[in-house]
TORBAPA-309569 format. One line per 10 residues: number of its first residue (from 0); their letters; for each residue x, y, z of C-alpha. Coordinates in Angstrom, 2 decimals, padded with zeros to 5 digits. Layout:
BEGIN
NUM = a = X,Y,Z  ...
***
This chain:
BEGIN
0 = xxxxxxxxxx = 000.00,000.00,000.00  002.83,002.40,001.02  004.64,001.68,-002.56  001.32,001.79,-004.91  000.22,005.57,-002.83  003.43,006.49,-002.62  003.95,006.05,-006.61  000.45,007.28,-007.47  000.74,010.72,-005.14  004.24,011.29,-006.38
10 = xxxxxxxxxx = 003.24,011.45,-009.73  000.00,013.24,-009.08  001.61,016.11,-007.02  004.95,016.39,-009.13  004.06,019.43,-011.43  002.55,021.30,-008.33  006.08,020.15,-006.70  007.63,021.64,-009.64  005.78,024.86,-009.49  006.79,024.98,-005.12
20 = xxxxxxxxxx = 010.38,024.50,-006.04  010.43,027.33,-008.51  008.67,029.62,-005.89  010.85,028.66,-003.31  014.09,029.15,-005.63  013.16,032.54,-006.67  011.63,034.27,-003.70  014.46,033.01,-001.09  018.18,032.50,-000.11  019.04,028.45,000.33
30 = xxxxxxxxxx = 018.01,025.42,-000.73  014.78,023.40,-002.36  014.73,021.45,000.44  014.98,021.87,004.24  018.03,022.06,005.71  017.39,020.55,009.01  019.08,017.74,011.16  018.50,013.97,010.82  015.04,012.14,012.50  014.08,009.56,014.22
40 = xxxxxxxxxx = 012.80,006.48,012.33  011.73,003.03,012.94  014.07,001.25,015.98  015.65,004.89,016.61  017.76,005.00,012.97  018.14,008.20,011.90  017.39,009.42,008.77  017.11,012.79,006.28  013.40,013.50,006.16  012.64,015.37,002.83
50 = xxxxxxxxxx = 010.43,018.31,003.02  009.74,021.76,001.40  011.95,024.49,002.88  009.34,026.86,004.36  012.07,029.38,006.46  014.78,031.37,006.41  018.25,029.90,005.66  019.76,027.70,008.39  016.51,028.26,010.15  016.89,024.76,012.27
60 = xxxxxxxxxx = 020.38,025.92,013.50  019.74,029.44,013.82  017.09,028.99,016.37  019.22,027.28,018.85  022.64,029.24,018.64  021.83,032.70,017.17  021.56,035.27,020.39  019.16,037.11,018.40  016.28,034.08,018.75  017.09,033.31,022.51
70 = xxxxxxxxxx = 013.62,034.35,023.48  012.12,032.75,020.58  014.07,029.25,021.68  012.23,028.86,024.88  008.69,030.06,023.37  009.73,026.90,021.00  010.48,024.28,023.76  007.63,025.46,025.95  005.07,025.25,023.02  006.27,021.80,022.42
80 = xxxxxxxxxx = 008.85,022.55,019.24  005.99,024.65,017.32  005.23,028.38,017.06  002.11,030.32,016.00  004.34,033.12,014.87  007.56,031.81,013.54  009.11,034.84,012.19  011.61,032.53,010.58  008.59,031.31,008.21  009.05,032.94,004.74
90 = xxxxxxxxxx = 006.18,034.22,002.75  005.59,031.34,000.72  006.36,029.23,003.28  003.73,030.43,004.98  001.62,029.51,002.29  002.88,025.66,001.95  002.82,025.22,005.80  -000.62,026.01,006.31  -002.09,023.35,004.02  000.61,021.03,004.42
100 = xxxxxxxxxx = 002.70,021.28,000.72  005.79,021.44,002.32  005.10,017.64,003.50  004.31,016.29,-000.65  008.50,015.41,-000.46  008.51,012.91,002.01  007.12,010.64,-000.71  010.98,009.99,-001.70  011.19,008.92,002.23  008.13,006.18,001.22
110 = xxxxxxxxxx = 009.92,004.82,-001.66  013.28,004.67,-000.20  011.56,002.58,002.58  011.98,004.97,005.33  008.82,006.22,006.08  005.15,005.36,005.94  002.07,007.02,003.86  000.27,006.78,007.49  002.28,006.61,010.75  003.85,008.69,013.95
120 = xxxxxxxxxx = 005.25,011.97,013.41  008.93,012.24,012.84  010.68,013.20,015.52  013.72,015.32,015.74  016.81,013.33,018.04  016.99,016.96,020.70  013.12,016.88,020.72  012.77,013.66,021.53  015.35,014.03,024.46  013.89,017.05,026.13
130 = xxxxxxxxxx = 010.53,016.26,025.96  010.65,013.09,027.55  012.28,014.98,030.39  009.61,017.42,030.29  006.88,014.97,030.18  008.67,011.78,032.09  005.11,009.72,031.44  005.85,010.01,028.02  008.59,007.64,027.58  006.70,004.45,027.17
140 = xxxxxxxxxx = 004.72,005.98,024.39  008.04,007.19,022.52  008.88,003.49,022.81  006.00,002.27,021.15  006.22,004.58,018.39  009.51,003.65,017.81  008.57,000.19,016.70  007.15,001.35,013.43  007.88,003.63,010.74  006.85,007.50,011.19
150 = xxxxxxxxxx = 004.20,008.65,008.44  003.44,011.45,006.56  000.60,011.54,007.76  -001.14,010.21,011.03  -003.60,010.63,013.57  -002.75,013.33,015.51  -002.43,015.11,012.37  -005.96,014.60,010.92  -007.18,015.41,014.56  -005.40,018.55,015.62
160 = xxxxxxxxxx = -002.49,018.99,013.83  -000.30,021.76,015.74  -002.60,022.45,018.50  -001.76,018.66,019.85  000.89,019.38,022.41  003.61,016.63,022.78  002.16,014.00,025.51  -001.11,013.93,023.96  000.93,014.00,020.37  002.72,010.75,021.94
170 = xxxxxxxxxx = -000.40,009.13,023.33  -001.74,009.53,019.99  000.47,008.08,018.12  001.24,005.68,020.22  -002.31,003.78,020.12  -001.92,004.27,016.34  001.17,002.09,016.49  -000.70,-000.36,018.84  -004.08,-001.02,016.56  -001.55,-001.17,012.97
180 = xxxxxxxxxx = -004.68,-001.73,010.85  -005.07,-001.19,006.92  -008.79,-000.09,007.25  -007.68,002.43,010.01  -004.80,003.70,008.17  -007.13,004.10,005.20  -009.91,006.35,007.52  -006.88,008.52,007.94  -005.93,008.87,004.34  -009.34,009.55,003.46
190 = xxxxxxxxxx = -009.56,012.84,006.28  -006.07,014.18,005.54  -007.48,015.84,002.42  -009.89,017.60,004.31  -007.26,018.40,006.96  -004.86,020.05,004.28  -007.76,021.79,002.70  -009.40,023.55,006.19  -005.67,024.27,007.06  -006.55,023.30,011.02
200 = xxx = -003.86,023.91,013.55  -001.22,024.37,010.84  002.01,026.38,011.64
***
């Protein structure tokens, strides 16, 4: 199932990835794709998860080291590594991020084998780490999750998107990883449409 949607969206969505690469060329500084760290995949490997860039240059490292986004660093970690008003979001970025565009590369991640059409989010390796320690519960759920391969799309993401902070993100995807079922990955394909469309806790 992941290889036959994985071929059949890829093809689908390549001229509007075309067009989102051109836009993204000409209106910024940097790369096609995001230049942020490694994730966290199936049995903890790490691996480069391909997505639109939506921000600024360096964006990922930036936030952590540059003095000038100190503040903005702890607004990050305390909103559970999301921001309502990420100033490091360029203007078309904006525009992919809020119904989910910037996502359509991680296709490449289904093919190569890496990633799922439906499964957990993607975690980065810091997040992971600090948010455990934030929310200690949360550890057996981060176990579970790490038994299977993160998705482009999921559960939490059809139900709240952004507004799902990270233990209930966890939970989430945790029972998702528990129940593994075709028809319920398939009642999740057929809602993130919808969920892309309406634009719902997007950031």
């Amino acid at each position: 199932m992941d290889l036959t949607l994985g071929i059949v969206v890829g093809l689908i969505c390549l001229p509007l990835c075309v067009l989102i690469a051109v836009a993204i060329k000409f209106t910024s500084a940097g790369p096609i794709f995001a230049d942020t760290p490694k994730r966290v995949g199936k049995n903890g490997k790490h691996f480069y998860m391909y997505k639109f860039r939506s921000m600024i240059q360096n964006a990922h490292h930036k936030i952590r080291h540059s003095s000038k986004f100190k503040k903005l660093y702890e607004e990050y970690k305390k909103g559970s590594y999301k921001l309502k008003d990420d100033p490091r979001v360029t203007p078309i970025g904006r525009f992919i991020r809020r119904f989910s565009l910037d996502e359509l590369p991680q296709v490449i991640n289904v093919l190569m084998g890496e990633m799922s059409m439906v499964g957990p989010r993607a975690y980065y390796p810091d997040e992971l780490s600090v948010q455990q320690k934030v929310f200690p519960k949360s550890k057996k759920y981060v176990q579970q999750i790490l038994k299977v391969k993160p998705g482009i799309t999921g559960y939490w993401q059809v139900s709240g998107r952004s507004e799902v902070n990270f233990d209930k993100r966890v939970k989430m995807d945790a029972d998702y990883a528990k129940k593994g079922s075709i028809l319920y990955d398939l009642w999740i394909v057929v809602k993130t449409p919808w969920a892309m469309i309406s634009g719902k806790g997007a950031m």
